[in-house]
N, C-alpha and C positions, 0 to 999 in steps of 0.2 A: 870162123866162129870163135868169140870168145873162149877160153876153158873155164867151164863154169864151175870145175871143182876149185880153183887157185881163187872165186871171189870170196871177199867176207859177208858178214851177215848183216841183212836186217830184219828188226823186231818189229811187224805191227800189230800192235793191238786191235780191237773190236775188226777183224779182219775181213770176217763175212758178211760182214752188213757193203752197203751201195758204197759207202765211202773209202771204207778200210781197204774192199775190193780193188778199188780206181790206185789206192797207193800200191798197193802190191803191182799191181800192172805196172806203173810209172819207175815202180825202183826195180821190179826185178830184171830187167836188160845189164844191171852191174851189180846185182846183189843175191845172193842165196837170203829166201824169203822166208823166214821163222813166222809164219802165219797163226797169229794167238786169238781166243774167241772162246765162248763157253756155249756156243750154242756147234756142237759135235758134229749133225748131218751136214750143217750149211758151211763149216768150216770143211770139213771135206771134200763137198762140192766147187769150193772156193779154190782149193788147191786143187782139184784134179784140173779146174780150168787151166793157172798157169800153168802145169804142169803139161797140159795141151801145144800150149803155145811154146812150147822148147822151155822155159824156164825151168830155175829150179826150185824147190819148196818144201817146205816142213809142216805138216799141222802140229799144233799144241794145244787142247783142250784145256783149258785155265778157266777160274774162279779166279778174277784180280782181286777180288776181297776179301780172299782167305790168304793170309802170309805164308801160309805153311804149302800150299798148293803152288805160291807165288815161286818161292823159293825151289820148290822141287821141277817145273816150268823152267827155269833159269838153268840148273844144272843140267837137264836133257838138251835145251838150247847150245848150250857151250860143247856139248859136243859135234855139233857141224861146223867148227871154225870160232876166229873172232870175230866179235860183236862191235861193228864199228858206227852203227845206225838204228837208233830207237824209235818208235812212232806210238806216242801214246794216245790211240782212236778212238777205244772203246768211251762209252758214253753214254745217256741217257738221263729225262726227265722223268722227275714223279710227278709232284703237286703243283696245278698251274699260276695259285694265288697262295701269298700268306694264309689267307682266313680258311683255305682248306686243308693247307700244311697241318703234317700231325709229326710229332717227335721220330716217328718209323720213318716219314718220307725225307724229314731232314738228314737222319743219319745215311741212309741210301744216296742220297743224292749226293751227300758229302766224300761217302766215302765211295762208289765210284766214280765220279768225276773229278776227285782232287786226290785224296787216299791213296786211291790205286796208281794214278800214272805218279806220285814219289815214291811210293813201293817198288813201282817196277822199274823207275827209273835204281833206286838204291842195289835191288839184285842185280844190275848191269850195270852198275858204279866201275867197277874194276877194270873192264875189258875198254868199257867206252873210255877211260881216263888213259887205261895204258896205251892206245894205238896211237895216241899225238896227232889224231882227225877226227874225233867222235863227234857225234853228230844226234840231236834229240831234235826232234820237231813235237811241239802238243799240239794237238787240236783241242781245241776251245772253244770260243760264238763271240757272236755279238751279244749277246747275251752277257757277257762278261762285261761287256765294254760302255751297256745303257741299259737300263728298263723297260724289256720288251717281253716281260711277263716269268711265270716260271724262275722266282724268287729264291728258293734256294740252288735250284741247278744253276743259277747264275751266277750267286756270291760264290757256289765250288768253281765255277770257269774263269770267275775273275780272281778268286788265287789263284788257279795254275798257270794266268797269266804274271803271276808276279812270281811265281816259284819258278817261269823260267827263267825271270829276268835275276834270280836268286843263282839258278845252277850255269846260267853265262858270266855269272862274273867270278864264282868263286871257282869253277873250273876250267874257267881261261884259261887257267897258267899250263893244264894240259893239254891245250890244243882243243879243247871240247866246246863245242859250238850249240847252243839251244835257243829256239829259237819259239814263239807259237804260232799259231794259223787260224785265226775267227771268220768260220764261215754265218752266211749268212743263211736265208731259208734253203737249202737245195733241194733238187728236184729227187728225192731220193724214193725208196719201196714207197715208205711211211706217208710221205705228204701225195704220193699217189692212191694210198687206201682210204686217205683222208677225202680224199678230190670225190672217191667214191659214192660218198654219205653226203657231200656238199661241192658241188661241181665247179661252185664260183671260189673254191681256196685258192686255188691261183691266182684269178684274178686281183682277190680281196690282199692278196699278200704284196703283187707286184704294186701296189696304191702305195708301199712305201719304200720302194726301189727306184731314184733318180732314176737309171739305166732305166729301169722296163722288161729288164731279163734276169730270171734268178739264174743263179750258178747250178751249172752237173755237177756231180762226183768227178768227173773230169780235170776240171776245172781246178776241186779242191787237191786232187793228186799232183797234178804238174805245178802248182806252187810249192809242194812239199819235195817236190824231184827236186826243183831249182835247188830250194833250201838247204837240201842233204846234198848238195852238188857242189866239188870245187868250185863252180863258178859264185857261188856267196863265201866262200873261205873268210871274208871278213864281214858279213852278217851275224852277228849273235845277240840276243838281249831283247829285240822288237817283238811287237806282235804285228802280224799282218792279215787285215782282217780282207776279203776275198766273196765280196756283199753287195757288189753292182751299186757304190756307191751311201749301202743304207747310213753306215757311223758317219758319215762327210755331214748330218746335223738335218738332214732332209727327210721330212717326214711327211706323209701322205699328199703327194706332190699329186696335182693334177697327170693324167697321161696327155692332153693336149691342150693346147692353148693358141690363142689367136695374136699371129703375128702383128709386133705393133708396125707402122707405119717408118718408122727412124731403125728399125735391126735389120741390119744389112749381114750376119753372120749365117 
């Protein structure tokens, strides 16, 4: 068995939610997991799981929107090891439309979904730069990528999609590698509480998935393994969205259709 004292670290953000969870699983097999989150029971529960499964792991109870809690986060982090793997996860929407955006939901949205993952990438500037393999993955949306509602969380996902392609080029020269990740609807708590009040959400959502299948949490973690993985050592800069198809320009595609006569595929 590995020695899991001699691994380095990684950092994921919004950690105990369905998503955050699935990275921690996918990276902790070669990483001591710095598990960040502001919501304290579920972050707890979140680590005792790995922590179940032979891994190893850290809670940190964080405010990514307060600097000063940012920074004091960072220095407890630093002391389990070097920082050679960032996951900035945490996220969330306010306002679905402009016309009901209010100046509070803009700043909110702005400032966790864009704010916070360069803040905390900046607290781990140092460690990520020094090790000559650092490694940030953001998570993002499609949302960033097209107008699929939810107006300011969107323009903040679609900077972080340009602020990675910002910290891949000026921190090449140290081996630092960033990369993002635009999932699409996934099967996560939230679109299952939703399913509650209105049974056909799934349905209604896969009407604009080519495939016909939204992605797990699963799914979005073992893209982000890849990512952080030797095996991309020369990926940096893209985003990759991980949406059964939805950014490919395909929007509310029939689920079946009647074969013509001449399609022999």
């Amino acid at each position: 068995m590995t020695d899991l004292s001699a691994k380095s670290v990684a950092v994921v953000t919004g950690a105990a939610g369905d998503i955050g969870a699935a990275i921690c699983r996918a990276l902790a097999p070669n990483h001591h997991i710095a598990a960040v989150d502001i919501a304290g029971a579920a972050l707890d529960a979140a680590v005792a799981d790995l922590k179940a499964l032979g891994f190893q792991a850290s809670a940190f109870v964080c405010d990514l929107t307060d600097p000063e809690a940012l920074t004091a986060m960072a220095a407890s982090v630093a002391g389990l090891g070097p920082v050679t793997v960032l996951i900035n996860n945490a996220g969330a929407a306010a306002s679905p439309t402009l016309h009901s955006m209010t100046a509070v939901d803009l700043a909110r949205d702005l400032s966790l979904n864009l704010e916070a993952a360069l803040n905390t990438f900046k607290v781990f500037e140092t460690p990520l730069s020094a090790c000559g393999s650092g490694c940030v993955v953001n998570i993002a949306s499609v949302n960033g990528l097209a107008a699929f509602g939810h107006p300011a969380y969107s323009a903040a996902k679609a900077g972080l999609v340009h602020a990675t392609k910002a910290i891949a080029v000026e921190y090449g020269k140290y081996g630092l590698r960033a990369n993002s990740v635009a999932p699409g609807t996934v099967r996560t708590q939230a679109w299952k509480d939703r399913a509650k009040a209105n049974p056909d959400v799934f349905e209604e959502a896969l009407a604009w998935y080519p495939l016909k299948q939204l992605p797990e949490p699963d799914d979005i973690a073992t893209t982000v393994a890849f990512l952080a993985s030797p095996a991309a050592r020369c990926i940096t800069g893209i985003c990759l969205p991980v949406d059964s198809g939805l950014t490919a320009g395909s929007t509310a595609l029939p689920r079946t259709f009647t074969q013509s006569p001449d399609f022999d595929g």
